[in-house]
N, C-alpha and C positions, 0 to 999 in steps of 0.2 A: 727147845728143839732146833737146829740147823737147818737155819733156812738154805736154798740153794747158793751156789756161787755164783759170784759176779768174778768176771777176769778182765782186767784192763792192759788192755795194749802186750803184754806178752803170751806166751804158751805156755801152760806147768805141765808138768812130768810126769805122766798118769804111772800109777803102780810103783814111783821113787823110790827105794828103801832107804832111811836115815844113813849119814855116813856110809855113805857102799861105796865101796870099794872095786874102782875098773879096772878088772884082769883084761880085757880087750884091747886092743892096739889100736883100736881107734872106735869111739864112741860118739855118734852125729846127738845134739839136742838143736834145738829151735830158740831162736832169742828174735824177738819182736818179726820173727817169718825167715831170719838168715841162720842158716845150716852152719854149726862151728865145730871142729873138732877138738873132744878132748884128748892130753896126752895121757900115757896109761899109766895105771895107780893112781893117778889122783884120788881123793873124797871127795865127797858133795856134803855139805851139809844143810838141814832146813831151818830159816831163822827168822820167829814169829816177835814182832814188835805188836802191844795190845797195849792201849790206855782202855782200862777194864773200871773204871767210874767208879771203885768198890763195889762191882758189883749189878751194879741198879740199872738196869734195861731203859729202854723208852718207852716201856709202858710203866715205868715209877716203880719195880718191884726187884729185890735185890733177890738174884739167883744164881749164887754161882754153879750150881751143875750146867747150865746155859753159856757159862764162859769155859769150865771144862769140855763140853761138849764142842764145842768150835776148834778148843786147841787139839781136842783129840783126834778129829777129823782131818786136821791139817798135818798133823804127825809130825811137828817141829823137832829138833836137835837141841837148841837153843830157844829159851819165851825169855824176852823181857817185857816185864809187866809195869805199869804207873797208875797210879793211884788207885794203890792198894793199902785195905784196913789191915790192922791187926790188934785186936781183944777191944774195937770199939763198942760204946751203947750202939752208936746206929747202926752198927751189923749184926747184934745182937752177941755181941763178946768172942766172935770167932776168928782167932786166927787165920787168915784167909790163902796167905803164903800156905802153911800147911795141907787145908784143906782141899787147895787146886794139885796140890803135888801128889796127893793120896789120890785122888778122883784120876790124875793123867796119868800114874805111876812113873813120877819122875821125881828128881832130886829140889827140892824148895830151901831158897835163901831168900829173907826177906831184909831190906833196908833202911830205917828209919831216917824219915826227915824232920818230923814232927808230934811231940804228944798232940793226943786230938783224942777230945768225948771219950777221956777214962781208958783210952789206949794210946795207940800209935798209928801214923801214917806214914807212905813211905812208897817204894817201890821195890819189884821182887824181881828175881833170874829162877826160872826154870831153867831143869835141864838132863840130858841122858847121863852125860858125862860126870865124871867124881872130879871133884874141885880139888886144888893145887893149892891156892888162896885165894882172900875175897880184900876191895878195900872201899872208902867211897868215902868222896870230898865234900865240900859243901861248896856251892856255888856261890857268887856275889847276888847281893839281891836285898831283898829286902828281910833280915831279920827278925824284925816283930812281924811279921805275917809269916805264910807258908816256905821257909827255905828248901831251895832249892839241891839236889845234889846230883851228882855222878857216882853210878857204883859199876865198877868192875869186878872181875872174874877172874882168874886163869885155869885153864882145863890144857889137856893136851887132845889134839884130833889128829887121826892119819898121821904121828908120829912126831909133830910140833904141837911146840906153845904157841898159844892161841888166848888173848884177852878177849873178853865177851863184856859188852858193857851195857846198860840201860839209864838214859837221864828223861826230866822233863824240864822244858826251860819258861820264861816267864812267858806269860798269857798276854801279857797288856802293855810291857812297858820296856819300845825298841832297843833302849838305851843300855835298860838291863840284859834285854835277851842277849844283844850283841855280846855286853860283859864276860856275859858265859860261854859264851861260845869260842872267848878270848880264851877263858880258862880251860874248858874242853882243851883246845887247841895245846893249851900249855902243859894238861898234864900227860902230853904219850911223848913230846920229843925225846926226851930219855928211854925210849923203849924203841929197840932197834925193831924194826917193821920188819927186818929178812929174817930174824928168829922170832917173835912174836909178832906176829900180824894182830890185829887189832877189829877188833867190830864195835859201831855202836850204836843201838838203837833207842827209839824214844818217839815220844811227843814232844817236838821244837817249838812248836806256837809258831810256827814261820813258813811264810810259802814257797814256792821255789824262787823267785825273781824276789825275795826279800836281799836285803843286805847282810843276813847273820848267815844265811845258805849262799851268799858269794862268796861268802868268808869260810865256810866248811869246805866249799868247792875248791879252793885255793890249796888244801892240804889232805884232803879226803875224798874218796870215789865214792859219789851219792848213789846207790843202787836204782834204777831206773828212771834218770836224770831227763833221759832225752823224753821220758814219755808224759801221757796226761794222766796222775795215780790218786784221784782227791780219795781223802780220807775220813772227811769229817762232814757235815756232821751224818752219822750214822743212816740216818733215812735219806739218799737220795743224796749220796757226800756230793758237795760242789768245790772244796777245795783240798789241797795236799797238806797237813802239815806233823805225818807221824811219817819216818825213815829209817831206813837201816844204810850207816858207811861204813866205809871200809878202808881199812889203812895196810898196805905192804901188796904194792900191784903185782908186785914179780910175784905171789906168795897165792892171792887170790883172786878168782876172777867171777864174775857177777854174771849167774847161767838166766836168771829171768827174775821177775820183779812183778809180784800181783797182788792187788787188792782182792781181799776175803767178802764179801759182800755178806755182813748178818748186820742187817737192821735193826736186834732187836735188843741183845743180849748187853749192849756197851752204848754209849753214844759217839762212839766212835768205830772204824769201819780198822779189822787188821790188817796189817801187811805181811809177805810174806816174799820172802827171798831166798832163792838156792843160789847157794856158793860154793864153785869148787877151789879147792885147796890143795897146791902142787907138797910132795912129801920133798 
């Protein structure tokens, strides 16, 4: 069940509807208490980043109607999801991608990084929108253990293309993290930012004043940079390290940025970012 929310340093948009569309000539929101005007027709879209543990709560017990239930509430556009099972023993054989997509009534893509326990692991993109294509790399890293990857999307929203992506990068080992973040880096320059804007979220294993987020910072607009958004762990988060960025600034701009506060359901805490997008 959904515990209440925690809201850190910004304002959400009570009553938002996904993708709405501004007939108004001028539309005031709230970002961290400063009054900004949107210009008319833009989109908004909601973009839920969730390292969802396969499932398995802090209290030890794998439920995913507990992580539907959170994305329902939040009423996302866009979920990118990390580590997530599909047809393992330890989740008892269930496709997990599908069964969050039946429970939300949205679109499920699931991405394989790894067999694991008689199935697969991986990460998955929820979503409102009908997929264009999908593709997703493999990171540098370490091989014989859990490889890493990057999977994107492309959908169209309010009239453009739009790549949606979801990674998780290493947990332990700087050297590596930064690698990936090199390769992040490497696979959009080919992708013009004024037609395809870019998002990408995940769990980086990196805090803000890390080295691999000076290096994101250098090419990408971190959603709520300036503020304090810990994420992890789950009960009582003390630091930041799951984000949503954004690439093509003429294209998109970052309306507010909040941690979801459910202590129970993940051992990690989600985030949650509206973005609007010029057509």
């Amino acid at each position: 069940m959904l515990r209440h929310w925690q809201l850190h340093g910004t304002i959400p948009l009570p009553g938002l509807i996904s993708v709405k569309f501004l007939i108004a000539a001028v539309f005031v929101v709230l970002v961290g208490g400063a009054a900004q005007a949107n210009e008319p027709n833009q989109s908004i879209i909601r973009v839920l980043t969730y390292n969802i543990h396969h499932g398995e709560g802090t209290d030890g017990n794998v439920d995913l109607q507990r992580i539907a239930d959170v994305i329902r509430r939040a009423n996302p556009d866009f979920v990118a999801l990390q580590e997530v099972d599909r047809n393992t023993q330890r989740t008892g054989g269930i496709d997990q991608t599908k069964q969050l997509a039946e429970l939300t009534g949205m679109h499920g893509y699931f991405f394989r990084q790894i067999d694991f326990a008689g199935g697969e692991y991986g990460q998955a993109i929820l979503t409102k929108s009908d997929l264009i294509e999908r593709q997703q790399f493999m990171l540098p890293g370490e091989p014989e253990r859990e490889q890493r990857l990057l999977a994107r999307a492309l959908f169209t929203v309010g009239g453009k293309q739009l790549w949606f992506a979801t990674t998780h990068l290493h947990h332990a080992d700087n050297d590596i993290r930064e690698g990936q973040v090199a390769a992040l880096n490497a696979l959009f320059p080919k992708i013009d930012p004024m037609k395809q804007p870019a998002i990408v979220c995940g769990d980086f294993n990196a805090v803000p004043e890390s080295q691999a987020m000076k290096t994101i910072a250098g090419a990408w607009t971190i959603s709520g940079a300036e503020k304090n958004l810990p994420t992890f762990p789950a009960v009582k988060p003390t630091r930041q390290i799951d984000y949503v960025i954004v690439r093509g600034a003429n294209e998109m701009r970052v309306i507010s940025t909040t941690v979801l506060a459910e202590p129970l359901a993940s051992d990690h805490c989600p985030l949650m970012v509206e973005i609007a997008i010029t057509p």
